[in-house]
DRENKEVO-589960 format. One record per residue (C-alpha): x, y, z. Coordinates in steps of 0.5 Angstrom, whole numbers, plus 500, padded with zeros to 3 digits. Layout:
residues N
<<X, Y, Z>>,
...
END
This chain:
residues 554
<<942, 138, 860>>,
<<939, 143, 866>>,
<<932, 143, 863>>,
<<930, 148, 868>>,
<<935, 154, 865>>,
<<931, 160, 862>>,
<<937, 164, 858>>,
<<943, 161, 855>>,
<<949, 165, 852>>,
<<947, 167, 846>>,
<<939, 165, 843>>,
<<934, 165, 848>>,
<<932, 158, 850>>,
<<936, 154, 846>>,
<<944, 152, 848>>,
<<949, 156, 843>>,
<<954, 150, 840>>,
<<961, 153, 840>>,
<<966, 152, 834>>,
<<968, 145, 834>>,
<<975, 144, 837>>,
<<975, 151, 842>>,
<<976, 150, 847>>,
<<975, 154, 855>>,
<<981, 157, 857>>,
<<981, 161, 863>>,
<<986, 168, 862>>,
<<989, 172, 868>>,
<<988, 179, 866>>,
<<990, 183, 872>>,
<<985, 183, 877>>,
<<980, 180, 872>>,
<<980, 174, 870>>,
<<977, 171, 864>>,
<<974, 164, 862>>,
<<974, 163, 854>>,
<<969, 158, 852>>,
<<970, 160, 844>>,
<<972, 167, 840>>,
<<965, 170, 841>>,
<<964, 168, 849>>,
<<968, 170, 855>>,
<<965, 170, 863>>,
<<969, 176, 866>>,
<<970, 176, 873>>,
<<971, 184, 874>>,
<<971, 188, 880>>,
<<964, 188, 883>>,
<<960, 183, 877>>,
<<961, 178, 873>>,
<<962, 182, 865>>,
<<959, 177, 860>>,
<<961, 178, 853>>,
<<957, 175, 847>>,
<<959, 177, 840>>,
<<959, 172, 835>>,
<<958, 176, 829>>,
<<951, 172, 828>>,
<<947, 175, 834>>,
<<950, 182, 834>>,
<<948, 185, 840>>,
<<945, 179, 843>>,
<<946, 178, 851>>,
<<950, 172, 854>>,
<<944, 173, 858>>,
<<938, 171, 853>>,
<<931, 174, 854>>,
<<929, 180, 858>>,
<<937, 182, 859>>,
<<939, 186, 855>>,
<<946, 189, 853>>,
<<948, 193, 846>>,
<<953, 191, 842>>,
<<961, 191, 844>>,
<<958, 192, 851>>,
<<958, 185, 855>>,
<<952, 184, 860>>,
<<952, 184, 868>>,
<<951, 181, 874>>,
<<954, 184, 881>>,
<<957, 179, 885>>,
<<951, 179, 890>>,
<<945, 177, 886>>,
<<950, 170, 884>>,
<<947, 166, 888>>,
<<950, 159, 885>>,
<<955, 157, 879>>,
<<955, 150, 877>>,
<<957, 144, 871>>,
<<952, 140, 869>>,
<<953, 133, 871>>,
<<955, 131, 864>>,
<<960, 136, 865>>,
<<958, 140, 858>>,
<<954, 146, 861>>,
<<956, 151, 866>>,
<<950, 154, 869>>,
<<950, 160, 873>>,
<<944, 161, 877>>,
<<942, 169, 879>>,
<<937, 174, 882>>,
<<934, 178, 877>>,
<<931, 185, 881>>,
<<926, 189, 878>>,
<<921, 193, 881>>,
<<922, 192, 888>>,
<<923, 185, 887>>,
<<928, 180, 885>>,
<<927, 172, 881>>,
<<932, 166, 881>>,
<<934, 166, 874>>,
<<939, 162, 870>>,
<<944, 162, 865>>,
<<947, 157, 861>>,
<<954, 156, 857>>,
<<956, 150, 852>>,
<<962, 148, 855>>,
<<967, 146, 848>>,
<<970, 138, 848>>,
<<976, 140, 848>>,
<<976, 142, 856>>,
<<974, 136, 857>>,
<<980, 132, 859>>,
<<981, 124, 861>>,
<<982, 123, 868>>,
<<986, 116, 870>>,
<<979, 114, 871>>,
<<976, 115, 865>>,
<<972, 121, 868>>,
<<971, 128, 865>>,
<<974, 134, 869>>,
<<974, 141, 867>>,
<<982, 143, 867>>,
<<980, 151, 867>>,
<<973, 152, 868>>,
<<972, 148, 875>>,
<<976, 154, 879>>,
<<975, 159, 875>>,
<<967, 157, 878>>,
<<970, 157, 886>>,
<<973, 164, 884>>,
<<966, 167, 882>>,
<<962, 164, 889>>,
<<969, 166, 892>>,
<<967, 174, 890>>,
<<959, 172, 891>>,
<<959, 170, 897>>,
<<965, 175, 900>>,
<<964, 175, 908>>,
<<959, 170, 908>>,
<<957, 163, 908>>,
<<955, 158, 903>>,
<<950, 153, 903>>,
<<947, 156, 910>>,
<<942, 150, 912>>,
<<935, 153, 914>>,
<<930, 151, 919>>,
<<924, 155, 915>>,
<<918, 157, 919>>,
<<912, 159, 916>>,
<<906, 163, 919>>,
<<899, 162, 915>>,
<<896, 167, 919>>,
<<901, 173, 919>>,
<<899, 179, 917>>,
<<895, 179, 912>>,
<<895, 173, 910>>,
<<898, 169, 905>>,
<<905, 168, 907>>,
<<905, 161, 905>>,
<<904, 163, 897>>,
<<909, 169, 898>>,
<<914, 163, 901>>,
<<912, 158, 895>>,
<<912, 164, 890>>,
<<917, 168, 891>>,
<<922, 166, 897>>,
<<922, 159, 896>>,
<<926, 159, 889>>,
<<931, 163, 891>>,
<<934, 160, 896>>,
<<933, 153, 892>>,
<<937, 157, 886>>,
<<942, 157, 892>>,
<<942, 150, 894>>,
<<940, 152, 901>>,
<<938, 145, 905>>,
<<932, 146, 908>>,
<<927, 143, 913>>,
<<920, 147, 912>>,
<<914, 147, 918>>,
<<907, 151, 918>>,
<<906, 153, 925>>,
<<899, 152, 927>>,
<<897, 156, 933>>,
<<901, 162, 936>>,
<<907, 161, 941>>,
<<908, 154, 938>>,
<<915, 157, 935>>,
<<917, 156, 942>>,
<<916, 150, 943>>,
<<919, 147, 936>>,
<<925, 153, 937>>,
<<925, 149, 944>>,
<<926, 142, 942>>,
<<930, 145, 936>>,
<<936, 139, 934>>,
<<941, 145, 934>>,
<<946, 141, 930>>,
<<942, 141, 924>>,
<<941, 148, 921>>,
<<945, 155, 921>>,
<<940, 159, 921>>,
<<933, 160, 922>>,
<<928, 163, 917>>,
<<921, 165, 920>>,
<<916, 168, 915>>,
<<911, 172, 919>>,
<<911, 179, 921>>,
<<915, 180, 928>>,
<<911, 175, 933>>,
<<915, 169, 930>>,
<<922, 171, 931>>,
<<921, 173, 938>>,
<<919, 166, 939>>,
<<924, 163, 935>>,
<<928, 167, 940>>,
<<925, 165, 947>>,
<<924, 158, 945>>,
<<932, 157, 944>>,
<<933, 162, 951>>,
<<928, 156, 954>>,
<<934, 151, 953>>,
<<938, 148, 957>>,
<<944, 151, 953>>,
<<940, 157, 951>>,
<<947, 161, 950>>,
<<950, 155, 944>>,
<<943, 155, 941>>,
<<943, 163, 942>>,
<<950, 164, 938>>,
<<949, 157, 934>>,
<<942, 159, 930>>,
<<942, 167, 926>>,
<<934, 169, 926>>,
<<933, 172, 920>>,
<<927, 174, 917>>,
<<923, 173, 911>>,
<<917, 179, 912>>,
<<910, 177, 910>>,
<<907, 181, 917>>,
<<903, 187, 917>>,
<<910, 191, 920>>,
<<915, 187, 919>>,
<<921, 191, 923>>,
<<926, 186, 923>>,
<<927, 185, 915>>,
<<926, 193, 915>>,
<<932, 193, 920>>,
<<937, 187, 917>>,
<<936, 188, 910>>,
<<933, 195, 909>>,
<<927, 192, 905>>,
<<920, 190, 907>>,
<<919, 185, 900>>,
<<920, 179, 901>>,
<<924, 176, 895>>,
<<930, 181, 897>>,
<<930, 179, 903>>,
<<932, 172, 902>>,
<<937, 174, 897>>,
<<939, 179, 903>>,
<<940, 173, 907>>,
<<943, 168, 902>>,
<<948, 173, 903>>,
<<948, 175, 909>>,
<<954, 177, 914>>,
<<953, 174, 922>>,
<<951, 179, 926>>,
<<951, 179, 934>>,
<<945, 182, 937>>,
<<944, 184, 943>>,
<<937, 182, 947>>,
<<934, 184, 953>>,
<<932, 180, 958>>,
<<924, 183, 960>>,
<<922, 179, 968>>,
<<914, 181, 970>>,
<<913, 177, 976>>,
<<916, 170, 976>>,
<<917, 170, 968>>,
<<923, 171, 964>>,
<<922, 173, 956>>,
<<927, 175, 951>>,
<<926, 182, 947>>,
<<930, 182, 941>>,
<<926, 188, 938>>,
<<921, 193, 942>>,
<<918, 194, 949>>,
<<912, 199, 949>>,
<<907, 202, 954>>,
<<902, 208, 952>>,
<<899, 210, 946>>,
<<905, 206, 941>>,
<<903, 200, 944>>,
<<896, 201, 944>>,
<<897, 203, 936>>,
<<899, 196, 936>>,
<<895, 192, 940>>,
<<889, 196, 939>>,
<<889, 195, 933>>,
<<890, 186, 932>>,
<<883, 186, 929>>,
<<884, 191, 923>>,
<<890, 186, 921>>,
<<886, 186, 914>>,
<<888, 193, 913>>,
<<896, 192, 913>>,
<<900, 197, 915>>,
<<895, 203, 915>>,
<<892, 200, 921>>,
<<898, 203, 925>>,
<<895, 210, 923>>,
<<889, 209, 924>>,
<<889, 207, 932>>,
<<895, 212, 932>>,
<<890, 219, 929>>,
<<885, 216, 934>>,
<<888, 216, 940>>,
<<892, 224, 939>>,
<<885, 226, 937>>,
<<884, 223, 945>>,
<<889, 226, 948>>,
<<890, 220, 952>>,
<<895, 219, 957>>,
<<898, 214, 962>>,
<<900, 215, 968>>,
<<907, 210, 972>>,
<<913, 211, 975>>,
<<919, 210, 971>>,
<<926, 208, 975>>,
<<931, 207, 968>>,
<<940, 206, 969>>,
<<942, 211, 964>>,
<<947, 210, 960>>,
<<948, 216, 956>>,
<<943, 221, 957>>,
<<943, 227, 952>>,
<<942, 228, 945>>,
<<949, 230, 942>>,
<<952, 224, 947>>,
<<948, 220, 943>>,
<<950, 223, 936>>,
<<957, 222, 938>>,
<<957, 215, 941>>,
<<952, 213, 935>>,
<<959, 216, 930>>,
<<963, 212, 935>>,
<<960, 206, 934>>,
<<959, 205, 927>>,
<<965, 210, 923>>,
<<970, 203, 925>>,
<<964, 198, 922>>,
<<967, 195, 914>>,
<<965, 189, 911>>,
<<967, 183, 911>>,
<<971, 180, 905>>,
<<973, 174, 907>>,
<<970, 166, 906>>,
<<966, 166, 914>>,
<<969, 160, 918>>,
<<968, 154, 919>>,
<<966, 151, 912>>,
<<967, 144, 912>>,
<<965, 139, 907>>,
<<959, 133, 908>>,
<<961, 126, 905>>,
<<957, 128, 899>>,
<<962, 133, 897>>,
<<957, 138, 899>>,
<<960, 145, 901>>,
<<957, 147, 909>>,
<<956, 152, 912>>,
<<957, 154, 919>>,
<<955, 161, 921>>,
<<955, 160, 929>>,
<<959, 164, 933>>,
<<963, 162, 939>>,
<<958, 164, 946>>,
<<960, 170, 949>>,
<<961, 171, 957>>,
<<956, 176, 960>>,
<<959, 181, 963>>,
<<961, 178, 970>>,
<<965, 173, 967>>,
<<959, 166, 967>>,
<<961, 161, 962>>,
<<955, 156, 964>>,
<<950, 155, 958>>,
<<945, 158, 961>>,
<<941, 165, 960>>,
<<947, 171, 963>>,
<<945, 171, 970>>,
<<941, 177, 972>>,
<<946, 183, 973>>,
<<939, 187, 976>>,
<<934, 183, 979>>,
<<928, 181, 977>>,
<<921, 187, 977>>,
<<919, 183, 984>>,
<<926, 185, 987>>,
<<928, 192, 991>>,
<<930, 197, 987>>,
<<937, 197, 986>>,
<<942, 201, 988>>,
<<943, 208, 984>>,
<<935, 208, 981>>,
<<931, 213, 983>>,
<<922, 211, 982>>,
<<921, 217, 977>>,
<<914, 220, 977>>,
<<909, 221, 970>>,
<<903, 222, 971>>,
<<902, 224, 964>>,
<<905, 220, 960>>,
<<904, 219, 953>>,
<<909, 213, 951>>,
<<914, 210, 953>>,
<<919, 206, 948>>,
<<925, 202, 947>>,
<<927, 199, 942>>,
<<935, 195, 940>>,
<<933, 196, 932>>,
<<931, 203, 929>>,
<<925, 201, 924>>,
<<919, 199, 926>>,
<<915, 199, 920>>,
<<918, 201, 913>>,
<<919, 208, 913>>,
<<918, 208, 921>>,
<<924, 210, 924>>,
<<923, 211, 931>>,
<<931, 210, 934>>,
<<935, 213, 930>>,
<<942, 212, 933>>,
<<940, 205, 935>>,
<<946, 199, 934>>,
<<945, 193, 933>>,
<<951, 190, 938>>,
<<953, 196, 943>>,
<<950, 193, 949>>,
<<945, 199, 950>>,
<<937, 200, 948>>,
<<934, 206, 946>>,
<<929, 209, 949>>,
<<924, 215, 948>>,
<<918, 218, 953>>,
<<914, 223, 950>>,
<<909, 227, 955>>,
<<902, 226, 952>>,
<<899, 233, 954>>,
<<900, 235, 947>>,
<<895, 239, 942>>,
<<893, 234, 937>>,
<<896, 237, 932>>,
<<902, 237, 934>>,
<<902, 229, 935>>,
<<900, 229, 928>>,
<<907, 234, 927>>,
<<911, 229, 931>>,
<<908, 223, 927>>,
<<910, 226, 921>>,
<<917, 227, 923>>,
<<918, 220, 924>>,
<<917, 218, 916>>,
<<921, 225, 915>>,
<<926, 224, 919>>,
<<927, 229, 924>>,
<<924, 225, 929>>,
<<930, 224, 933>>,
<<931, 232, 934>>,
<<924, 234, 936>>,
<<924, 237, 942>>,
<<918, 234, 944>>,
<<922, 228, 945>>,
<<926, 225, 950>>,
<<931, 221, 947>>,
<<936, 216, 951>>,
<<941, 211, 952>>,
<<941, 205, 957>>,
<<942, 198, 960>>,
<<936, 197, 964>>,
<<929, 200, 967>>,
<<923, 198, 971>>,
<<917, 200, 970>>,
<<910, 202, 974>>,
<<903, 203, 971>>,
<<898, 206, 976>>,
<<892, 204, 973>>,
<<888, 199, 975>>,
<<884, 194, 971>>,
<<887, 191, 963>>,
<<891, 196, 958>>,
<<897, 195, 953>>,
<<904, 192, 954>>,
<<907, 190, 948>>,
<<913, 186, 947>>,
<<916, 185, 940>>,
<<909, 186, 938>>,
<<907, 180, 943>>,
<<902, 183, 949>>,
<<904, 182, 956>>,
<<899, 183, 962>>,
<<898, 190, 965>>,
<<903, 190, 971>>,
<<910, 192, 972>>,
<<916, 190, 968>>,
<<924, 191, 969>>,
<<928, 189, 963>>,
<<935, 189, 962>>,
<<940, 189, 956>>,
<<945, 183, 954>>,
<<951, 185, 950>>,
<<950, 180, 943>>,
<<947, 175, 946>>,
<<943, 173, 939>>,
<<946, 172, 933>>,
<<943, 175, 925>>,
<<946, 175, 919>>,
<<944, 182, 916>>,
<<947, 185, 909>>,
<<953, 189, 912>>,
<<953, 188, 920>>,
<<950, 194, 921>>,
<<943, 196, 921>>,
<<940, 199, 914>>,
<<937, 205, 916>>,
<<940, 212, 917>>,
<<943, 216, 924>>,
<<941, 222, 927>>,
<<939, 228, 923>>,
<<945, 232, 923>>,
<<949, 225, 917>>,
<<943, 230, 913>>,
<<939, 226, 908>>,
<<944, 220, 906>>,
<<945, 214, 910>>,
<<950, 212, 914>>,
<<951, 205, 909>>,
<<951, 210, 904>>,
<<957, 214, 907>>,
<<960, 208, 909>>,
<<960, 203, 903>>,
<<959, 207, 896>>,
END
């Protein structure tokens, strides 16, 4: 008997005993298929949830699913199919034992439900062994609908940061991450990182084979050195492509979450990434002297990298320190002079718009079983989430990074880049993911795979109160369409600082030294799992106030 069940199907905390002599039965009813397990209790697989109907007429109105579900009577209690993260018969065979996520207020718990499975299903194999007739496919079609479009059983390799954020990444893993994935019997391998830029190495060193997906929990920092610790390999283009980032957020901006799952909570992340869909995802590959890195989220120089960089001793203050710095510095008027050379791509707002529609009108989600699942000796289902390597654009298949299709910041300009002057730059940002931060959507039109990186400049000779205005509008959402933004697509650019002495470059939030960088696009070089294979946040203003998810996928 499962002891770690906390709701059976009709009494709270203790299992219901079904009539003598019923049995479980599995009827087909149209598209729903029902499993009987007596006259009072049937487990429907419905549309988009599992209806649980209990109605023996000694618990009228009860819940299948026992204390702190409710249901009225005649009504059957729900599940939608991506909170269900397992379904099982016990051991004995005499329970079947559903494992789920309860959400409420903003987060979600593992939670069990427990069902009595009648001796009359049991049949006697030639072995002597007990096999449910009914009841074992009618559980593979219930994970077949959970885990639509994405694999089961993802093997994780989890990296926790003590020290992101605010701190306490090692109690909201144990808390509130850690039961979920174990709900969904997801194998893991668990590391604390001990010093920055660690990730890297153990990214580097990382046997590939042996996980699916990689899970930091930290705030931004250590997914960009998951990233450049596999780009750091040999077969950097395999483990690029094998190994899907994700991210559990426990850091003070939390960008990545934001982006993939549309949320900065902990919990609803893991159960967006137990039934996350593999995503490509471009990278940019950042060259500064002799150094190459991979960026996989933002590249900022001006007042938005001060705002981050500036403000690393305030990391106590969480998100609000982003505010601080950034009020600081308008009341200031500070600006920072460079030269700037960028291979535009699109170029006006309204080509923006139309290109953003273009790319996202076709997305849809992806309801069928993820390829490459495969069972282990032990009868355990295993999942793969890799995809096959992409060539870069010239054709290259060796397993190393692309080749770099503009040189590096030390070579010449190339061909058709003119070295714009600004001598009063207030920010320089580019980014291949819209969010930030929660509800800090600088890059509306932003694409997760479209070989692109949106870019923004905003002159720092403004009042502050307009800066103010311009701060608000990224949290109202007309950030996009204000005409103190300029707001571009491109593949790559370089960039020049004038000022001598020390200042602000970050990379994914990571600092970089005070000297000229070029950086350029690489189409889906990466690989994620996100909720439905596009970003989670809204498109330009003119989608109003509903997001392109919303329109898409109601």
């Amino acid at each position: 008997m499962d002891k770690d069940a906390d709701s059976d199907p009709c009494k709270p905390g203790q299992p219901q005993t079904l009539a003598s002599g019923s049995g479980a039965e599995a009827v087909h009813d149209g598209a729903d298929e029902v499993l009987v397990l007596s006259p009072g209790v049937t487990l429907t697989l419905g549309q988009d949830a599992l209806l649980m109907s209990c109605q023996l007429a000694t618990k009228p109105g009860r819940s299948c699913l026992g204390a702190g579900d409710s249901a009225t009577n005649g009504t059957p209690s729900s599940i939608p199919y991506y909170n269900i993260l397992w379904a099982e018969t016990t051991d004995d065979r005499r329970w079947l034992v559903i494992d789920y996520a309860h959400q409420a207020r903003q987060h979600a718990e593992a939670r069990k439900s427990r069902f009595a499975i009648p001796d009359a299903a049991v049949e006697q194999t030639s072995a002597g062994v007990g096999d449910r007739d009914h009841v074992a496919p009618w559980v593979e079609r219930l994970l077949d609908r959970a885990y639509a479009g994405s694999a089961r059983r993802k093997r994780a390799w989890v990296l926790v940061n003590p020290h992101a954020g605010p701190g306490g990444a090692e109690k909201i893993w144990e808390k509130q991450v850690r039961p979920i994935f174990e709900a969904a019997r997801m194998p893991m391998t668990v590391v604390c990182t001990t010093h920055s830029g660690g990730a890297v190495d153990l990214a580097k060193n990382l046997n590939i084979d042996d996980y699916d997906i990689a899970i930091p929990c930290s705030g931004d920092g250590l997914p960009h050195e998951v990233f450049n610790g596999l780009a750091k390999r040999p077969d950097a283009r395999r483990a690029l492509s094998k190994i899907a980032v994700c991210h559990i957020p426990c850091g003070s901006g939390n960008a990545m979450s934001c982006n993939l799952y549309g949320t900065h909570r902990p919990s609803l992340a893991a159960l967006a990434i137990v039934k996350g869909v593999p995503t490509p995802l471009d990278l940019v590959s950042i060259t500064q002297g002799q150094q190459r890195t991979v960026s996989f989220l933002s590249q900022a120089f001006g007042m938005i990298a001060e705002v981050d960089l500036g403000t690393e001793n305030l990391r106590w203050m969480g998100a609000a320190r982003f505010t601080y710095g950034f009020l600081k510095l308008a009341l200031q008027k500070k600006t920072y002079p460079c030269d700037i050379a960028v291979k535009v791509e699109i170029d006006h707002k309204v080509d923006v718009k139309k290109h953003y529609r273009q790319q996202v009108a076709p997305a849809s989600p992806e309801y069928s079983k993820s390829p490459g699942q495969s069972q282990d000796h032990s009868g355990n289902e295993e999942s793969h989430v890799s995809r096959a390597a992409s060539k870069s654009a010239d054709g290259d298949d060796s397993p190393d990074l692309p080749p770099l299709k503009y040189g590096t910041v030390m070579d010449a300009l190339p061909d058709g880049w003119e070295l714009v002057p600004h001598d009063k730059l207030g920010s320089f940002y580019c980014g291949n993911m819209a969010y930030m931060a929660p509800d800090t959507n600088f890059f509306s039109a932003a694409l997760a795979n479209d070989g692109l990186i949106d870019l923004v400049t905003i002159d720092g000779d403004v009042s502050p109160l307009k800066a103010i205005g311009l701060q608000l509008s990224v949290e109202s959402g007309n950030f996009f369409d204000s005409p103190l933004v300029k707001y571009r697509k491109v593949s790559a650019y370089r960039i020049i600082p004038r000022t001598q002495g020390t200042g602000y470059i970050s990379i994914d939030g990571e600092a970089i030294p005070w000297e000229p960088f070029q950086a350029e696009v690489h189409h889906g070089l990466g690989l994620t799992l996100s909720k439905k294979g596009i970003f989670e946040a809204p498109g330009p203003r003119d989608w109003d106030t509903v997001t392109i998810t919303e329109r898409l996928f109601a």
